[in-house]
C-alpha positions as CSV (number, residue, x, y, z in Angstrom):
1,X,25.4,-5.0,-10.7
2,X,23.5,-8.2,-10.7
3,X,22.1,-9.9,-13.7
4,X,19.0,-12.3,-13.2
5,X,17.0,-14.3,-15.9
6,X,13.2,-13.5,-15.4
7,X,10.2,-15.1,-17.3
8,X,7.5,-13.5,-18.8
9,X,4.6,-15.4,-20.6
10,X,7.0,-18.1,-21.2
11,X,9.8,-16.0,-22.6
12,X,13.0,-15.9,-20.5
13,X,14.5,-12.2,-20.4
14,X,17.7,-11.3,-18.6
15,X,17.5,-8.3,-16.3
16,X,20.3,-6.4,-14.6
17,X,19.6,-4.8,-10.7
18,X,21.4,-3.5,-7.8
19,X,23.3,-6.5,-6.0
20,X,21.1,-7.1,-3.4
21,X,17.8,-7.0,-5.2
22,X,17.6,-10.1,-7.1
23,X,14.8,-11.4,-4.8
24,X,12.4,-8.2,-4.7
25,X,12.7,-8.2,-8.3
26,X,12.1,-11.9,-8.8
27,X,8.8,-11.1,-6.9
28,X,8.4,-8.1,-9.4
29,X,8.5,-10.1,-12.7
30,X,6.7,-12.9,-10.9
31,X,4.0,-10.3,-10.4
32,X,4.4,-9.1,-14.3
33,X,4.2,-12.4,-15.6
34,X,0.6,-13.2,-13.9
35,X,-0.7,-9.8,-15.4
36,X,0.3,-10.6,-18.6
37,X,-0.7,-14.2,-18.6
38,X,-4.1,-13.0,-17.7
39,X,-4.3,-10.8,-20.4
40,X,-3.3,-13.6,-22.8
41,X,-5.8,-15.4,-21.6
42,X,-9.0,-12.6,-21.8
43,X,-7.1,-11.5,-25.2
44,X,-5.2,-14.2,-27.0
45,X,-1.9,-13.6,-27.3
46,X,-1.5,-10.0,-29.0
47,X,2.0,-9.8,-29.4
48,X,4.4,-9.2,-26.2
49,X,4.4,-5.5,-26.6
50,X,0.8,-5.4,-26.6
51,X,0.3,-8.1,-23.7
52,X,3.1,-6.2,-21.7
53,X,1.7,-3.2,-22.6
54,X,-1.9,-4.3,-21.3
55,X,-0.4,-6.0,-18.1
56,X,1.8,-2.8,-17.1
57,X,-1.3,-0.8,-17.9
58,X,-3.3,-3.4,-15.2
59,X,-0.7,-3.0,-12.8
60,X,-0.5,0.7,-12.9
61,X,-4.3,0.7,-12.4
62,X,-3.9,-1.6,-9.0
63,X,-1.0,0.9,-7.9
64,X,-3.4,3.6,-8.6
65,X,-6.4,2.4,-6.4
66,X,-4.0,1.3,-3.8
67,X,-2.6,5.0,-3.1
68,X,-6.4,6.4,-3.4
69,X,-7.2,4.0,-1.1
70,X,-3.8,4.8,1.1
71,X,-4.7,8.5,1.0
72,X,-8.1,7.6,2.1
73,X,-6.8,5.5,5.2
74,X,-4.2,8.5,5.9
75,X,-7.1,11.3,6.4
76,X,-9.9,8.8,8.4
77,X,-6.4,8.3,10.5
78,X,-5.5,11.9,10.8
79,X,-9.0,12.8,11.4
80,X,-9.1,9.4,14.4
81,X,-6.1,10.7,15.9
82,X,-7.5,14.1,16.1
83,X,-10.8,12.8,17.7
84,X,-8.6,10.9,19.9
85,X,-6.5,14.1,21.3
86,X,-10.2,15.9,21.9
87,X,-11.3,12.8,23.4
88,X,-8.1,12.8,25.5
89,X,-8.5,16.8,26.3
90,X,-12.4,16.3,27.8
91,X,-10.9,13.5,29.8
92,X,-8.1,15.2,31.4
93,X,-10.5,18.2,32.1
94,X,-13.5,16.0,33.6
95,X,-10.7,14.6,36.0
96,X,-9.9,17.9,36.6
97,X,-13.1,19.1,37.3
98,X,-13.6,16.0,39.5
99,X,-10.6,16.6,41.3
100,X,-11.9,20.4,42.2
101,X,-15.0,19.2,43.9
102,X,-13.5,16.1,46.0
103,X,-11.1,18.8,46.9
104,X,-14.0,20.9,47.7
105,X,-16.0,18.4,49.4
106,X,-13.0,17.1,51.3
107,X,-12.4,20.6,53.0
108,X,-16.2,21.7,54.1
């Protein structure tokens, strides 16, 4: 197991992750640290359990609206892809249907 030192509104904090992971969570506390350096800066500084508290709290609210907004994108794609298969049916069937009368035409 790995062990990296993070900062968080100026406070260094050491963390332990999976080898391999030192980077994504890097990005992660990188992430943290700009929530909660906003809130210190709408708020004051309340305390780091309040100002992480408020920061995870902002976060959770972006991962929130961006899995309403994921589920939204995953039925408008579900609902393209079935347009696209009808699309692709009436296609096939007016070639078809074409194919019939040249057919037709070709042998009178």
């Amino acid at each position: 197991m790995a062990q990296i030192h993070i900062e968080v509104n100026g406070r260094p904090y050491a963390v332990g992750c999976e080898d391999g992971q030192e980077a994504h969570l890097q990005e992660l506390a990188r992430l943290f640290d700009i929530q909660v350096r906003h809130v210190a800066a709408d708020m004051g500084q309340l305390g780091d359990t309040r100002l992480f508290l408020m920061g995870a709290l902002l976060l959770a609210d972006e991962v929130a609206d961006a899995r309403t907004r994921l589920a939204t994108a995953q039925t408008e794609l579900a609902k393209l892809q079935a347009d696209r298969a009808r699309f692709e049916t009436r296609a096939v069937e007016a070639l078809e249907n074409a194919a019939t009368r040249i057919e037709g035409l070709a042998g009178a």
